[in-house]
C-alpha positions as CSV (number, residue, x, y, z in Angstrom):
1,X,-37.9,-8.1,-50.7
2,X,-34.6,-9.6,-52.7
3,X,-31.5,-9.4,-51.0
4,X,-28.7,-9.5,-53.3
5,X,-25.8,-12.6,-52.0
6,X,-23.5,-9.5,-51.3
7,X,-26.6,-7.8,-49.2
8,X,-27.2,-11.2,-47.5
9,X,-23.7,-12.1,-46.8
10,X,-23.1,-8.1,-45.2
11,X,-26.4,-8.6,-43.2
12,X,-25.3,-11.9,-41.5
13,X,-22.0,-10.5,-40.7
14,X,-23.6,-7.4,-39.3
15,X,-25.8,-10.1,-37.4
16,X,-22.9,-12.2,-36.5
17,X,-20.8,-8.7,-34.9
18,X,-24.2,-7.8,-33.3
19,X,-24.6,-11.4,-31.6
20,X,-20.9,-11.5,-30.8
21,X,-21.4,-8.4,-28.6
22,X,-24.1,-9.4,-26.6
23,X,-22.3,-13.1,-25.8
24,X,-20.0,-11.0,-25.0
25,X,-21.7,-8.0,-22.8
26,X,-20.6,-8.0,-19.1
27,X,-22.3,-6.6,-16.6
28,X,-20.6,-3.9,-14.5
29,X,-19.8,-4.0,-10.9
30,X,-18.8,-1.0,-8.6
31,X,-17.0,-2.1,-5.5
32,X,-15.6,0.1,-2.8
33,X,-12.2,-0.6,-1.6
34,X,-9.9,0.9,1.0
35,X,-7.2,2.5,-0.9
36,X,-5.7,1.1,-3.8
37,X,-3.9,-1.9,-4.4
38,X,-4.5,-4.2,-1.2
39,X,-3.1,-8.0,-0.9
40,X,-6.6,-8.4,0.4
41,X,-8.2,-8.4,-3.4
42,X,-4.9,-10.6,-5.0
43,X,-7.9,-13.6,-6.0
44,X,-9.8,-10.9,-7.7
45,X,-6.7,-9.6,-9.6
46,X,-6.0,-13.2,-10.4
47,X,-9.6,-13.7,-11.6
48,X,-9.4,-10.3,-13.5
49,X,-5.6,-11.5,-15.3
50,X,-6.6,-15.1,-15.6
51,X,-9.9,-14.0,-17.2
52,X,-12.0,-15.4,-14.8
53,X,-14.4,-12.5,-14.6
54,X,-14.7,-12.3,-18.2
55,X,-16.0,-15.8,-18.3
56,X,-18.3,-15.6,-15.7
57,X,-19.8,-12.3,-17.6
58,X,-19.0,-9.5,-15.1
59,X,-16.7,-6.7,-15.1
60,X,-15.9,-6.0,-11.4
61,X,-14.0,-2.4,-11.1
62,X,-12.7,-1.4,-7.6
63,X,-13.2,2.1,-6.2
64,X,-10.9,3.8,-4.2
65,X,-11.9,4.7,-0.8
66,X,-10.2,6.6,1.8
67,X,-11.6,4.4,5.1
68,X,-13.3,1.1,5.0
69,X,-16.3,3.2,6.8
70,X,-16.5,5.3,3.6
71,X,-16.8,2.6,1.5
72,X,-20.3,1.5,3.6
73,X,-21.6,4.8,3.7
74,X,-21.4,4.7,-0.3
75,X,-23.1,1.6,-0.4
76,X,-25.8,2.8,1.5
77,X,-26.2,5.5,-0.4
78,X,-26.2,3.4,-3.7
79,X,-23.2,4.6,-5.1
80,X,-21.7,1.3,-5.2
81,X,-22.7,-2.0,-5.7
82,X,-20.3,-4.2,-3.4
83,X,-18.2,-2.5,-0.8
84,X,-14.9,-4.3,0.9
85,X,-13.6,-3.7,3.8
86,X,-13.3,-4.6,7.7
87,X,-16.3,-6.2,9.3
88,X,-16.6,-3.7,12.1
89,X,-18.0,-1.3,9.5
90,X,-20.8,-2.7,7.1
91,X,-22.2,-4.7,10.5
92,X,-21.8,-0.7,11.9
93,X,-23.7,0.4,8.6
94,X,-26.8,-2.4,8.8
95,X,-27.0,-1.5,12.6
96,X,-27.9,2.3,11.4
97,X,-30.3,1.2,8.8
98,X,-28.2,0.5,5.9
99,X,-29.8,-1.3,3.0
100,X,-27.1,-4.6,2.4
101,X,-26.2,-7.9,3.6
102,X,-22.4,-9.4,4.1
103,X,-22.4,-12.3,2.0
104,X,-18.7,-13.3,1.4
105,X,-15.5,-13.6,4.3
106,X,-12.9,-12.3,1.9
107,X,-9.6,-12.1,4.6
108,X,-10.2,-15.1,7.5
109,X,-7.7,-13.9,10.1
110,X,-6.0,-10.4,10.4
111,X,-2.6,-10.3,9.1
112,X,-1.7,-6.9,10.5
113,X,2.1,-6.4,12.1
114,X,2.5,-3.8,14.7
115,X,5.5,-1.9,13.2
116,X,7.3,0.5,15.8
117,X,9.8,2.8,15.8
118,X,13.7,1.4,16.3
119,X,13.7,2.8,19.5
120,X,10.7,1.4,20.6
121,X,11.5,-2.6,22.1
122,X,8.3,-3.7,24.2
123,X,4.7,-2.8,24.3
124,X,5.4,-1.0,27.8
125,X,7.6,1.4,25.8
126,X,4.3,2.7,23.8
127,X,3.2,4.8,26.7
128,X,3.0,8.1,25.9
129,X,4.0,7.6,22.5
130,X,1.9,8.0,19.4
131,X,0.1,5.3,17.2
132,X,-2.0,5.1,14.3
133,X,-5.4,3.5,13.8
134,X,-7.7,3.7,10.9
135,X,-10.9,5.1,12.7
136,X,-11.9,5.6,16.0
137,X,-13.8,2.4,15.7
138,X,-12.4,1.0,12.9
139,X,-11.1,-2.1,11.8
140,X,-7.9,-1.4,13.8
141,X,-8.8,-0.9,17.0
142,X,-10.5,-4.6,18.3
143,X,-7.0,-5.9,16.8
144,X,-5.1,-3.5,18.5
145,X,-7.0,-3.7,22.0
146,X,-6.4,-7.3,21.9
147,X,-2.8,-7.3,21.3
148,X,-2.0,-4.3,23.9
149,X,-4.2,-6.2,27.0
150,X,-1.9,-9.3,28.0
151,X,1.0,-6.2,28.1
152,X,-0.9,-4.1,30.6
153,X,-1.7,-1.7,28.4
154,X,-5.2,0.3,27.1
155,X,-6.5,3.0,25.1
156,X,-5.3,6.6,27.1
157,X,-2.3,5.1,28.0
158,X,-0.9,6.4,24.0
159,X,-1.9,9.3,22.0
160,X,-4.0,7.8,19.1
161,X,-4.1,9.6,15.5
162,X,-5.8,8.1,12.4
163,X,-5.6,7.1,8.6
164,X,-7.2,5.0,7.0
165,X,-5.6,2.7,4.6
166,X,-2.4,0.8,5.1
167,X,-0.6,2.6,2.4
168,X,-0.8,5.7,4.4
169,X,-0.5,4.6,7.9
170,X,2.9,2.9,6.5
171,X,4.1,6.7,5.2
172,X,3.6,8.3,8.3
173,X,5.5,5.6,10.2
174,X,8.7,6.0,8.3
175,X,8.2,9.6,8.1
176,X,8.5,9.8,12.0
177,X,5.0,11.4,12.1
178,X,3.8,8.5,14.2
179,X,5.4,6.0,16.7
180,X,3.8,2.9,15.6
181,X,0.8,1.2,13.7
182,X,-0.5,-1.8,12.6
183,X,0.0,-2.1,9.0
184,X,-0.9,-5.3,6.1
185,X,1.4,-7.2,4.4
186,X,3.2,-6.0,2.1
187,X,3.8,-2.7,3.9
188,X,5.1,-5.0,7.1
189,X,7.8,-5.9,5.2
190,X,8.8,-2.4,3.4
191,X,8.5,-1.2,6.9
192,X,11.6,-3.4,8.2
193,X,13.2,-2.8,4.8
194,X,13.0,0.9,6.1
195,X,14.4,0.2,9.5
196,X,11.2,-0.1,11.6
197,X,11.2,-3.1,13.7
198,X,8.1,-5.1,15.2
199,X,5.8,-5.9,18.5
200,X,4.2,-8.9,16.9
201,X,1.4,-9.7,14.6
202,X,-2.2,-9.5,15.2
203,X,-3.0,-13.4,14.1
204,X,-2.6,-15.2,17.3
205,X,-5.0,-13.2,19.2
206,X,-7.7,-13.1,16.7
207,X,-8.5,-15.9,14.9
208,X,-11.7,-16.4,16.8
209,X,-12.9,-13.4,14.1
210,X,-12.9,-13.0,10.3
211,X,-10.9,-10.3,8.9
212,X,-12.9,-8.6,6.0
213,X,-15.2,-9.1,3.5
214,X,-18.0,-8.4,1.2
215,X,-21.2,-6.5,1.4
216,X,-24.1,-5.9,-1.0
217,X,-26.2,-3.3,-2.0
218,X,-30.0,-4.3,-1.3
219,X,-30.8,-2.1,-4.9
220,X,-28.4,-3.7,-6.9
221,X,-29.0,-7.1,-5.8
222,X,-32.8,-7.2,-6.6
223,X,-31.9,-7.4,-10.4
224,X,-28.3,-8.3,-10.8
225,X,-28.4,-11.7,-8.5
226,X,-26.9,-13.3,-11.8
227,X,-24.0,-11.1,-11.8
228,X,-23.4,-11.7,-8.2
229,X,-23.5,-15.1,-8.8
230,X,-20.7,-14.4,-11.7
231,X,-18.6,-12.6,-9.3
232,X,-18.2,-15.4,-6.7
233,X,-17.7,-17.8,-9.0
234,X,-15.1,-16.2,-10.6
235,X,-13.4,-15.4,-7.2
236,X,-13.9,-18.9,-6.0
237,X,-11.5,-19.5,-9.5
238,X,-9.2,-16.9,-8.3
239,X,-8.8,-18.7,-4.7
240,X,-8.0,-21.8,-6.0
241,X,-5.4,-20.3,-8.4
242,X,-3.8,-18.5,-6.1
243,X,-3.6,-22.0,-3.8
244,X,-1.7,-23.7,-6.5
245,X,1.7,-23.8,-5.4
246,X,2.8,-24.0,-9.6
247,X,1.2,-20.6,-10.1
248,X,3.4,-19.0,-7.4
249,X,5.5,-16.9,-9.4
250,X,2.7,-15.6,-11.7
251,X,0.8,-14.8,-8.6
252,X,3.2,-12.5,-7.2
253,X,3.4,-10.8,-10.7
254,X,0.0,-10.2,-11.0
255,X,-0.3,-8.7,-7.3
256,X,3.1,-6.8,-8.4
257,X,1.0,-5.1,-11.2
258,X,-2.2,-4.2,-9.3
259,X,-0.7,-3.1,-6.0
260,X,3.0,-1.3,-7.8
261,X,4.8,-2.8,-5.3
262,X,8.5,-4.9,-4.6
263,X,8.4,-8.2,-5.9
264,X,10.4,-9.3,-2.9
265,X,7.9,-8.0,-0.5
266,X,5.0,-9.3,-2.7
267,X,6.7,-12.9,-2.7
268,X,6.8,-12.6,1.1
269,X,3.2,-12.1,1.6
270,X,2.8,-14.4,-0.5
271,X,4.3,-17.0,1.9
272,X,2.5,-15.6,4.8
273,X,-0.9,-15.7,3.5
274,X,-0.2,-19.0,2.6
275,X,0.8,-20.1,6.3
276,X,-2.1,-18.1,7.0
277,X,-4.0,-19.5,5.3
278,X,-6.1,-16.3,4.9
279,X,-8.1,-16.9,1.6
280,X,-10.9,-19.4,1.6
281,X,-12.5,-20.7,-1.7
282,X,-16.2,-20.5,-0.4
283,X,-15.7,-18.0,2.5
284,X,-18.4,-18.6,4.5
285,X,-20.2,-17.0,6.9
286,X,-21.4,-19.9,9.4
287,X,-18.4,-20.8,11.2
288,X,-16.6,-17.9,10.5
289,X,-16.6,-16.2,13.5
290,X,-18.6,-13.1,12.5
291,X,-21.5,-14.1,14.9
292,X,-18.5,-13.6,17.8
293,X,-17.5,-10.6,15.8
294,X,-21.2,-9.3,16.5
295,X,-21.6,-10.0,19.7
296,X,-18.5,-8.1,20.8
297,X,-19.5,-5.3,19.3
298,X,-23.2,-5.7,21.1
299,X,-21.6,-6.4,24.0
300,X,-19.4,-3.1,24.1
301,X,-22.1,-1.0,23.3
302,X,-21.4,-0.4,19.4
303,X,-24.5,-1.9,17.9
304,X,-27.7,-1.5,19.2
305,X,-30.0,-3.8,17.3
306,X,-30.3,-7.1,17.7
307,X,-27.0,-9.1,17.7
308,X,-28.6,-11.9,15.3
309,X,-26.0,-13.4,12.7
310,X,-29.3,-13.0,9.8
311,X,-29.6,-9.5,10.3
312,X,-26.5,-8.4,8.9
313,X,-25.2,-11.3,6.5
314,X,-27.8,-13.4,4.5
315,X,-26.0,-16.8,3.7
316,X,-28.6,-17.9,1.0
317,X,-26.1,-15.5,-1.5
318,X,-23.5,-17.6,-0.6
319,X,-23.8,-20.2,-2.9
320,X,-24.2,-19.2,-6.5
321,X,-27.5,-20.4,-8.3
């Protein structure tokens, strides 16, 4: 066959194009998320603005979910890929036969703020009243529990309603539907803007537990291990970004854009998460806490398989290959 220059020239172009697009194909991750917006994903918004993902050759796109325990009941049933959310529920899910693994601590220590009423001044003055949790047995309550006990209080001694994601527990607090709730930054801050004041945050009394995280979808994993791999490298990036106190003001931008919030409020959580230092680069599972994590909820009757750390995250995934 003779190929004309013209011909030969259009055909390596077409080549070229054709080439071009598959360098620069990304593979497409679901992920299940609580809500809409959370402080909890700023390293993946950073990795997402900064381009981060895009390098690494994945294209992560979060799914709103109305409870963190939604989220895992989707992975299970393979409508996601990745689900986020508060350990309680994908160690619930893998109890019950759920096909994933946790492999990543995304949130290291719970930055909830239990925002109250004006009228309301001590813990004591909660009897009676009416608070807010996510689930029955969701992320919400162990934090809650534990900040309640040194005051004398329990569960039954308040009138306990539920909602799952921040956003929404914050609207029916200002709204006077509710006496208090625990809420995450930013909405701690908007709620004091709005007049509610504060019983304390949820940090000292739980640092012996990670926060949140990621799980994985046994079916996805078995033939996308490389883009798994992408995805925590890129986040790792994001992590460090974030760290950097030169990117401050960029960082509150971008979590500005993603979660349509005040920039004041933003730059406040940023602080916090700072002192808190809540985001780990690796965020790993072995010394995390999540064994303790566990073994509470063997211990109060919540799981009821074996309490072993392997069973519900596999640390091999970890560390990218």
């Amino acid at each position: 066959m003779k190929w004309t220059r013209g011909a030969a020239a259009a055909a390596m172009i077409a080549f070229g194009c054709v080439s071009g697009s598959r360098a620069d194909a990304q593979t497409k991750i679901s992920i299940g998320d609580v809500g809409s917006g959370s402080s909890l994903h700023w390293a993946a918004y950073i990795a997402m603005e900064k381009g981060f993902f895009r390098a690494a050759g994945v294209a992560p796109e979060y799914v709103p979910v109305q409870t963190s325990a939604g989220v895992f009941q989707q992975l299970a049933a393979g409508s996601l890929d990745l689900g986020s959310g508060g350990f309680p529920d994908p160690i619930r899910a893998i109890d019950k036969g759920g096909a994933m693994s946790i492999f990543r601590i995304e949130g290291q220590v719970a930055p909830y703020e239990l925002m109250v009423k004006p009228s309301i001044k001590t813990y004591a003055d909660l009897r009676g009243k009416t608070v807010m949790n996510d689930t029955p047995k969701g992320n919400t309550r162990l934090y809650l529990e534990r900040m309640i006990t040194p005051h004398g209080l329990k569960y039954g001694d308040f009138d306990l309603v539920f909602a799952g994601a921040t956003a929404a527990r914050f609207q029916a607090l200002v709204a006077g539907a509710v006496d208090a709730t625990l809420v995450n930054p930013p909405f701690n801050f908007k709620a004091r803007a709005a007049g509610m004041a504060s019983l304390g945050k949820s940090a000292p009394t739980s640092l012996d537990v990670p926060f949140n995280g990621y799980a994985v979808s046994h079916a996805w994993l078995k033939n996308n291990r490389p883009a798994l791999d992408g995805f925590l490298v890129a986040y790792q990036k994001g992590v460090d970004w974030f760290h950097d106190p030169a990117n401050r003001a960029e960082a509150v931008d971008i979590l500005v854009k993603h979660a349509k919030l005040d920039r004041g409020e933003c730059d406040q959580t940023y602080e916090l998460y700072q002192e808190l230092k809540i985001f780990d680069r690796v965020g790993g599972i072995p010394g995390s806490g999540l064994d303790n994590l566990i073994k509470i909820m063997k211990d109060d009757g919540d799981i009821d398989g074996s309490a072993d750390l392997a069973r519900f995250a596999d640390v091999s995934l970890m560390t990218p290959k």
